[in-house]
C-alpha positions in Angstrom: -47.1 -11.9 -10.0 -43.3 -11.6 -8.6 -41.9 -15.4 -9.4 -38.2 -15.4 -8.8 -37.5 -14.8 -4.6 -35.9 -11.7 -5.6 -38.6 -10.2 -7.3 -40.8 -11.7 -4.3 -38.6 -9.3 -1.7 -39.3 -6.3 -3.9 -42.4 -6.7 -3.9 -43.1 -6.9 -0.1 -40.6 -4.0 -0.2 -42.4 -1.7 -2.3 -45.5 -2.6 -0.4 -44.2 -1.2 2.6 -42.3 1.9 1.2 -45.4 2.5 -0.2 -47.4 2.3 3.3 -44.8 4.7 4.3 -44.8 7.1 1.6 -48.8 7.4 1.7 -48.6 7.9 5.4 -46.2 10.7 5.1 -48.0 12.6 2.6 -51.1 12.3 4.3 -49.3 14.3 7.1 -47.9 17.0 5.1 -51.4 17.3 3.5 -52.5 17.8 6.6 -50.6 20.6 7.4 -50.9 22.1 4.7 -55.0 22.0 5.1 -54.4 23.8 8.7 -52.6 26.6 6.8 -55.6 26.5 4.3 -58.1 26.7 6.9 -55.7 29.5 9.0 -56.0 31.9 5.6 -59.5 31.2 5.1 -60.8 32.3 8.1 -58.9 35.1 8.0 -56.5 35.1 11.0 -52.8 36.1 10.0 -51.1 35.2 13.4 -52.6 31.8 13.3 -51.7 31.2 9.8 -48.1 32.5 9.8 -47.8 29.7 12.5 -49.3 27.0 10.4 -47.0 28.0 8.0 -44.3 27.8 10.0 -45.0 24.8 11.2 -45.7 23.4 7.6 -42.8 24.3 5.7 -39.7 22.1 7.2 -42.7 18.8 6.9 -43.3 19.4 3.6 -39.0 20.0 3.1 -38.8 16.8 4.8 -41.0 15.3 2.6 -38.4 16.3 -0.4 -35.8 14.6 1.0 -37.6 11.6 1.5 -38.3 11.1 -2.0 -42.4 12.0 -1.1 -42.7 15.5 -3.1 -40.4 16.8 -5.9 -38.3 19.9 -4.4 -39.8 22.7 -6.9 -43.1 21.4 -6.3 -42.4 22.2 -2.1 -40.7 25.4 -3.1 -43.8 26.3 -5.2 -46.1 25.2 -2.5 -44.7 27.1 0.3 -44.0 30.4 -1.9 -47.6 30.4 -2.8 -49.3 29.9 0.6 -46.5 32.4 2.1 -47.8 35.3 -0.4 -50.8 34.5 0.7 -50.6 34.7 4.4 -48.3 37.8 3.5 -51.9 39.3 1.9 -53.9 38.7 4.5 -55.3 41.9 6.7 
């Protein structure tokens, strides 16, 4: 337990960046599940556009400290070769 009113601060301040962080991810997971969904049933159009629209969150989510940059880059190079495959 944070003692010193210092350590008190950070610790309501982590609890909040942390609110933050996990609400954040949870939105670029979920745009990344509509580009999922897009390639799984099949429909290019509709997935290039998930795509689209999930690749500056999930950059935005690397430079707020949320995803590491070459796990973004990995994520959005995979999912594009894969929307590139379909039909």
């Amino acid at each position: 337990m944070a003692n010193s009113p210092q350590s008190q601060k950070r610790a309501r301040q982590a609890e909040r960046r942390t609110a933050v962080n996990k609400a954040r991810r949870s939105r670029i997971r979920t745009y990344l599940r509509k580009v999922e969904e897009a390639i799984a049933s099949g429909d290019k159009d509709a997935a290039a556009a998930a795509l689209k629209a999930a690749q500056p969150e999930l950059m935005r989510g690397v430079t707020k400290g949320v995803f590491h940059k070459n796990t973004a880059s990995r994520k959005i190079s995979r999912l594009s070769s894969r929307v590139k495959s379909l039909g």
